[in-house]
N, CA, C and O of each residue as an XYZ file, in Angstrom:
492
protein
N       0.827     -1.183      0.000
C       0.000      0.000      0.000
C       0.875      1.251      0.000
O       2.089      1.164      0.185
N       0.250      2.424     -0.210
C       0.523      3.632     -0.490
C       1.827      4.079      1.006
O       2.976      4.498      0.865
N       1.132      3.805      2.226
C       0.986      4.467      3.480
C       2.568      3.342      3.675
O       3.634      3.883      3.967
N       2.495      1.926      3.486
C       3.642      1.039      3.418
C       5.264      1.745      2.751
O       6.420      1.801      3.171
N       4.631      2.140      1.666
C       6.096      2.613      1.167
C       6.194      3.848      1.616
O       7.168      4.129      0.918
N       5.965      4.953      2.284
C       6.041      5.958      2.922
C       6.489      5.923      4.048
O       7.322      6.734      4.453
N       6.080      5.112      4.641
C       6.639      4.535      5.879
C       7.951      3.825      5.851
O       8.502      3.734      6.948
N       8.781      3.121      4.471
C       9.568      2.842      4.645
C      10.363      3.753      4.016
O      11.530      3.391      4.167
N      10.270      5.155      3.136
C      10.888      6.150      2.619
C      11.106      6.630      3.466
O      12.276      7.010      3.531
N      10.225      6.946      4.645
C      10.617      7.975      6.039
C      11.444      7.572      6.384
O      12.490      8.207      6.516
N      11.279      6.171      6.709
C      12.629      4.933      7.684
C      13.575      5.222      7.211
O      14.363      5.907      7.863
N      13.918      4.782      5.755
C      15.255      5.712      5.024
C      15.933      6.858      4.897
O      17.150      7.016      4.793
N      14.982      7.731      4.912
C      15.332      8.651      5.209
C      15.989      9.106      6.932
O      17.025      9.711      7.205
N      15.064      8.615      7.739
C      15.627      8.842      8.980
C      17.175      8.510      9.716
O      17.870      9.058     10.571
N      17.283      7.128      8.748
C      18.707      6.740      8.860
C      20.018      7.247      8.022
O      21.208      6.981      8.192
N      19.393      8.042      7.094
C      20.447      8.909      6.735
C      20.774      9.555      7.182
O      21.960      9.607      7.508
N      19.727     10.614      7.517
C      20.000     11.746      8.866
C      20.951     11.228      9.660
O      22.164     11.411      9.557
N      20.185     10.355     10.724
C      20.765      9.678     11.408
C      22.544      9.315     11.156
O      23.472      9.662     11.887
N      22.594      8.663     10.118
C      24.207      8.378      9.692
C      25.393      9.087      9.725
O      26.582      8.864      9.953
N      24.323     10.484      9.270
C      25.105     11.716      8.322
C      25.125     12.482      9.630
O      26.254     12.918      9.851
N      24.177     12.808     10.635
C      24.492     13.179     11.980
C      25.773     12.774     12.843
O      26.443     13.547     13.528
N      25.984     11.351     12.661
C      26.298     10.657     14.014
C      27.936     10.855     13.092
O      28.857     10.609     13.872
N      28.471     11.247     11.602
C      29.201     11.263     11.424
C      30.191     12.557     11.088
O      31.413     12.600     10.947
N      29.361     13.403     11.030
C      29.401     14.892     11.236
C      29.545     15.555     12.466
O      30.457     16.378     12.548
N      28.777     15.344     13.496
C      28.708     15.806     14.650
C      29.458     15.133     15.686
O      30.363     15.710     16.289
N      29.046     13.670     15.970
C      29.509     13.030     16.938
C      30.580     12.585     16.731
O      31.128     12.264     17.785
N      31.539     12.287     15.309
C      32.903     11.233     15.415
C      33.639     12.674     15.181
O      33.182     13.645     14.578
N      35.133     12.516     15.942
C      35.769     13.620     15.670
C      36.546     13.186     14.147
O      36.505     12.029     13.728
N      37.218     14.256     13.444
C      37.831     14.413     12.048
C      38.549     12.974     12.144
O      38.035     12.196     11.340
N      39.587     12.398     12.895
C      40.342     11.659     13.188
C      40.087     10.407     13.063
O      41.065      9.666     12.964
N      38.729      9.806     13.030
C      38.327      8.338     13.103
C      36.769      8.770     12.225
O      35.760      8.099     12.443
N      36.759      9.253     11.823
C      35.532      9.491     11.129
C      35.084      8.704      9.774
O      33.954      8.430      9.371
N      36.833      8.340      9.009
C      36.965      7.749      7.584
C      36.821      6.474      8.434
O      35.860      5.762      8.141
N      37.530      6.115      9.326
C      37.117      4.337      9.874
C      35.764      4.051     10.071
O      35.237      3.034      9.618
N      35.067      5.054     10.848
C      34.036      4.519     11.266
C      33.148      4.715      9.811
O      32.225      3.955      9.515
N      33.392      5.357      9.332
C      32.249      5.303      7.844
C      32.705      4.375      6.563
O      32.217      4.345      5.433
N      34.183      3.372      7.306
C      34.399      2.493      6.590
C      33.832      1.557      6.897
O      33.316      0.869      6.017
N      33.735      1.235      8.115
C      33.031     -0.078      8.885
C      31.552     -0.031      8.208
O      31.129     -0.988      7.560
N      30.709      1.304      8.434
C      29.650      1.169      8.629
C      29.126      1.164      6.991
O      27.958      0.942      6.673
N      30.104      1.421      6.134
C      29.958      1.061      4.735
C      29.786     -0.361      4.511
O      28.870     -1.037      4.042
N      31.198     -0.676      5.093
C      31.160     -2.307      4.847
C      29.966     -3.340      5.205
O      29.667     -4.234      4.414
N      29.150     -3.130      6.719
C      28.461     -3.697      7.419
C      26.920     -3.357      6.331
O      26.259     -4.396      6.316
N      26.507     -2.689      5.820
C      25.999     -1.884      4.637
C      25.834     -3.162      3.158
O      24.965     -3.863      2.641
N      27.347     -2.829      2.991
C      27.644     -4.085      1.762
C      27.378     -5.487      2.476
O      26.796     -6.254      1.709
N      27.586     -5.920      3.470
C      27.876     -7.002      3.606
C      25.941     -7.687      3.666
O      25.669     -8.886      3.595
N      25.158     -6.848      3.769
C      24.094     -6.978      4.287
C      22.927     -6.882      3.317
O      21.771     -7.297      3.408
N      23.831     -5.932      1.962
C      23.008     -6.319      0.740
C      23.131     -7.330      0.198
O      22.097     -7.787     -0.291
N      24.389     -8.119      0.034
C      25.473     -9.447     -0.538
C      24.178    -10.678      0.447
O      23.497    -11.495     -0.173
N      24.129    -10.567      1.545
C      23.386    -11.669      2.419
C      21.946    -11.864      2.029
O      21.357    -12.923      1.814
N      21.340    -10.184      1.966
C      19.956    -10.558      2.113
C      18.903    -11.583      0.750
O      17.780    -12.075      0.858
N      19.670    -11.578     -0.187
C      18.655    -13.216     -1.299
C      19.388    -14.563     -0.475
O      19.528    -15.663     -1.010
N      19.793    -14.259      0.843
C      19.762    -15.689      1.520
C      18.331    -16.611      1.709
O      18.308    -17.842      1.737
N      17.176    -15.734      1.827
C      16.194    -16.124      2.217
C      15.528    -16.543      0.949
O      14.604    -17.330      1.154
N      15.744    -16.225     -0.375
C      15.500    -16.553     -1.617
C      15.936    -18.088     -2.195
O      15.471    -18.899     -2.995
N      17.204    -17.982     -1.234
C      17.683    -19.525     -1.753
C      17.406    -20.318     -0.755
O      18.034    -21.364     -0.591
N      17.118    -20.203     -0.518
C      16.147    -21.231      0.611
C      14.488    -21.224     -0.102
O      14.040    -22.360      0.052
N      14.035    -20.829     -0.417
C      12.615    -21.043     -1.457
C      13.006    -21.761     -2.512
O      12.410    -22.809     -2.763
N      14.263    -21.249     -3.455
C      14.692    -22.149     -4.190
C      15.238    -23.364     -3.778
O      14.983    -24.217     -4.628
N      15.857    -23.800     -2.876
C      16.255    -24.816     -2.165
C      14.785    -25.954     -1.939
O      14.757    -27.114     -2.351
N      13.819    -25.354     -1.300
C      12.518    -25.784     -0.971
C      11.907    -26.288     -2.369
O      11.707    -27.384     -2.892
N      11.711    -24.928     -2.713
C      10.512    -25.537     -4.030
C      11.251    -26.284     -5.342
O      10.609    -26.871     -6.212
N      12.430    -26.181     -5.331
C      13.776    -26.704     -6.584
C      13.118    -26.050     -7.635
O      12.616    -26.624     -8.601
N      13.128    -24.866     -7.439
C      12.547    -23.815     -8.582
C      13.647    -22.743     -8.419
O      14.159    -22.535     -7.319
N      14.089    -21.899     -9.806
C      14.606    -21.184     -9.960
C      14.403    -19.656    -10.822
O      15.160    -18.905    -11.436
N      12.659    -19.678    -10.424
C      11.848    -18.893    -10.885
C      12.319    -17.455     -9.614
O      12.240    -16.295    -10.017
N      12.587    -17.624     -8.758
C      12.351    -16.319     -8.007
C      13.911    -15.587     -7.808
O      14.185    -14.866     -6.849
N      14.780    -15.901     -8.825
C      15.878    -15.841     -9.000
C      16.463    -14.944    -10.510
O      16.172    -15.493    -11.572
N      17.107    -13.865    -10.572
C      17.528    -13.418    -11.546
C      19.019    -13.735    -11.712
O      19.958    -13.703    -10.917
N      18.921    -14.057    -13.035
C      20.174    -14.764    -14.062
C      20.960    -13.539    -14.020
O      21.940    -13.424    -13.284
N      20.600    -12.747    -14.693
C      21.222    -11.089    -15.053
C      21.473    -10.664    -14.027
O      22.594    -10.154    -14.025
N      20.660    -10.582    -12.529
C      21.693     -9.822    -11.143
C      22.611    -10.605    -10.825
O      23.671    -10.132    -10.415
N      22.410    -12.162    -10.949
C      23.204    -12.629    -10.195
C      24.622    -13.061    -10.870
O      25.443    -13.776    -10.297
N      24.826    -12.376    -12.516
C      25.635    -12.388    -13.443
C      26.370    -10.565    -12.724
O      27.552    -10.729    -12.422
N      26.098     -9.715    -12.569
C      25.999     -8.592    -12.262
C      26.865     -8.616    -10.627
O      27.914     -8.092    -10.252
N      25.893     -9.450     -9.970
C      26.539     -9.041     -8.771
C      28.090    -10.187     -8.274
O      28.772    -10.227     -7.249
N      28.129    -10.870     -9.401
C      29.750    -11.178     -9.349
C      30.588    -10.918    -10.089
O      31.712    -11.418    -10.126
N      30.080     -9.983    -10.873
C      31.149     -9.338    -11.729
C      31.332     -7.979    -10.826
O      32.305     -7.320    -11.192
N      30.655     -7.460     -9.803
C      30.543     -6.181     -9.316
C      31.418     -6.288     -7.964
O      32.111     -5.382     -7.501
N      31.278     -7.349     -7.521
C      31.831     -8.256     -6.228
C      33.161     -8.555     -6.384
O      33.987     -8.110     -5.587
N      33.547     -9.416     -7.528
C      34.599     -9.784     -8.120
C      35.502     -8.751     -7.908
O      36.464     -8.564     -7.164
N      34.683     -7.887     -9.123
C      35.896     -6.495     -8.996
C      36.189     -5.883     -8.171
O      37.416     -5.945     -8.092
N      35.749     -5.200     -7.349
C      35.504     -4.420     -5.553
C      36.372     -5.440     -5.206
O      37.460     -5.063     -4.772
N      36.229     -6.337     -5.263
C      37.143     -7.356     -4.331
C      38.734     -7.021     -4.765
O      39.647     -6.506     -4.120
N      38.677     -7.468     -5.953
C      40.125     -7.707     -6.757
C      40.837     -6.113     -6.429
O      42.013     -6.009     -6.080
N      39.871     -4.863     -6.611
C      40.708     -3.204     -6.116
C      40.784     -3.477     -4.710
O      41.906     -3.192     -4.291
N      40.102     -3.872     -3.917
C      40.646     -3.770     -2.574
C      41.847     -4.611     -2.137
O      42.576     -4.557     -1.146
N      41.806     -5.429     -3.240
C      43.125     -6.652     -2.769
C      44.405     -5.293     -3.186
O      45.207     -4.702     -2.463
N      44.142     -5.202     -4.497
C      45.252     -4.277     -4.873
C      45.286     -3.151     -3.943
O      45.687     -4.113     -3.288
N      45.281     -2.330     -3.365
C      44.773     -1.195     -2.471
C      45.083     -1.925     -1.091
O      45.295     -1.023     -0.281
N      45.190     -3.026     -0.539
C      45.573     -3.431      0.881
C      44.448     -2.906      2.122
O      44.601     -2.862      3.342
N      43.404     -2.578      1.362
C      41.787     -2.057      2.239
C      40.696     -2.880      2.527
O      39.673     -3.117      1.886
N      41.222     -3.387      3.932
C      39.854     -4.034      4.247
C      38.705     -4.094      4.063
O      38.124     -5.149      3.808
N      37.970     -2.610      4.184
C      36.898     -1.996      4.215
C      36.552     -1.979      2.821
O      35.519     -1.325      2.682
N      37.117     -2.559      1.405
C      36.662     -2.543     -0.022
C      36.393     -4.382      0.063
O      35.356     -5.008     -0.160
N      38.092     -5.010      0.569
C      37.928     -6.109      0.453
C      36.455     -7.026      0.929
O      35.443     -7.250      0.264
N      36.751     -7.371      2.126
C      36.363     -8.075      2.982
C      34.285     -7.554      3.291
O      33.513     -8.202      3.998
N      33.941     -6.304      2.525
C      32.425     -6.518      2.617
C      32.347     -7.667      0.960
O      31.648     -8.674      0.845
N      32.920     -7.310      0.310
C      32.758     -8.031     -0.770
C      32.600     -9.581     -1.448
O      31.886    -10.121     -2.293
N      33.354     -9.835     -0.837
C      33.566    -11.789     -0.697
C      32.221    -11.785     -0.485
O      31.655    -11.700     -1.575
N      31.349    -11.845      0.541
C      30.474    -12.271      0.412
C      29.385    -12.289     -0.499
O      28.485    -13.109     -0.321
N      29.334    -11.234     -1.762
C      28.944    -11.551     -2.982
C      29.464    -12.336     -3.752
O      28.850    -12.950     -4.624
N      30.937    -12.437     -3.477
C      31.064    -13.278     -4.316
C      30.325    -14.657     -4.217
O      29.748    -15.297     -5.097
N      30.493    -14.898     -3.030
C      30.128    -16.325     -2.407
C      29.209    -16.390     -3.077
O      29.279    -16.890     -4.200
N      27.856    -15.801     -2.465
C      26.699    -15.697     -2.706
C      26.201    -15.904     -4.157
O      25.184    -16.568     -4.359
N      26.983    -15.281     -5.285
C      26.605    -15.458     -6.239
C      27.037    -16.598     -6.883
O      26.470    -16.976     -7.908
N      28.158    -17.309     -6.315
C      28.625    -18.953     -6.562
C      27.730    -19.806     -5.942
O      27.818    -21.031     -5.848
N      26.891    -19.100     -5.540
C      25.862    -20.410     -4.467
C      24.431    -20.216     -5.398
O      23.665    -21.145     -5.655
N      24.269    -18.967     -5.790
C      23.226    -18.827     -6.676
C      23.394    -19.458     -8.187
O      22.396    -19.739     -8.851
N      24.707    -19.657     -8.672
C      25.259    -19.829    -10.450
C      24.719    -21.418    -10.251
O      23.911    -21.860    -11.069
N      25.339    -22.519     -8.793
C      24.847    -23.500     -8.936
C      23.819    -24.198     -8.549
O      23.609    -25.410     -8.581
N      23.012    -23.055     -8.071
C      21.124    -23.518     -8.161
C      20.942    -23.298     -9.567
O      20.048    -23.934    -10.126
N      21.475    -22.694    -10.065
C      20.929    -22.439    -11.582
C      21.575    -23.837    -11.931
O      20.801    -24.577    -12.538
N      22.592    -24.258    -11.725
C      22.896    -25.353    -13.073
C      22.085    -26.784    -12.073
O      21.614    -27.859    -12.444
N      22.186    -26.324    -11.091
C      21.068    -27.879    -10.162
C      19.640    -27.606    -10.393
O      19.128    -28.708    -10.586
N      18.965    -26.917    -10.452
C      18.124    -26.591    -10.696
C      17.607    -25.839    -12.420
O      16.975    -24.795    -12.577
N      18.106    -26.740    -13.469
C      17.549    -26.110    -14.511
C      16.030    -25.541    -14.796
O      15.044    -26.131    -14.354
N      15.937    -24.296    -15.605
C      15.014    -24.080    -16.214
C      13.849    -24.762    -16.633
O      12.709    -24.508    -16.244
N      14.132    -25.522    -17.334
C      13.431    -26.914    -17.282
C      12.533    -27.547    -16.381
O      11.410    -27.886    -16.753
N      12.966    -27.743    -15.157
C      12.827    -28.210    -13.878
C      12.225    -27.121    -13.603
O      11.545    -27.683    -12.744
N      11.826    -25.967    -13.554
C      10.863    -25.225    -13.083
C       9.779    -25.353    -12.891
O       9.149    -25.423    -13.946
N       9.095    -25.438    -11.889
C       7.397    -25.678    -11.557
C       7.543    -24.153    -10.783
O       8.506    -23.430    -10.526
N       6.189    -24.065    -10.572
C       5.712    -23.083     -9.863
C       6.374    -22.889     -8.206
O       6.586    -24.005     -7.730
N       6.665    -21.996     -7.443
C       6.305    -22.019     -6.063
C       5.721    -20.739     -5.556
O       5.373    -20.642     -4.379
């Protein structure tokens, strides 16, 4: 509903504030790039996780209908790379949110080949 996504635009919004407050005001100049590295990373690491709950439907139903070919082509080529500059660069905070797309999208490439197209039924 209307009132649903408003409610979660506010939420978004509030945590920007929020972010952009707590990193402006409250961290002094000195630790300010760490802490908005962490809280970047924790950020990435949490978009990379969340189609966990997707592969588990696919896991369940052995359907690979609720699954995109093209993101999940996307988000290891996007992962990959972020990964590979942070290796070069010696930066945790590029590296280490990243792997876990990679993973993720090696766990998604072989529901696709265990789960062919073919094999699709409904869930």
């Amino acid at each position: 509903s209307q009132r649903s996504v408003l409610l979660q635009v506010l939420l978004l919004l509030a945590v920007v504030v929020t972010g952009y407050s707590y990193f402006t005001i409250l961290v002094d100049t000195g630790t300010r790039l760490t802490h908005l590295g962490l809280f970047c990373s924790i950020f990435t690491i949490t978009m990379y996780l969340s189609p966990l709950a997707d592969l588990a439907k696919v896991v369940r139903s052995k359907s690979t209908r609720c699954l995109s070919f093209p993101l999940t082509v996307t988000t290891f080529v996007a992962s990959s790379s972020w990964t590979l500059y942070g290796l070069q660069l010696h930066d945790p905070y590029i590296t280490v949110p990243n792997v876990p797309g990679i993973v993720t999208s090696l766990v998604r490439f072989w529901l696709f080949r265990r789960y062919r197209p073919e094999q699709d039924k409904p869930y």
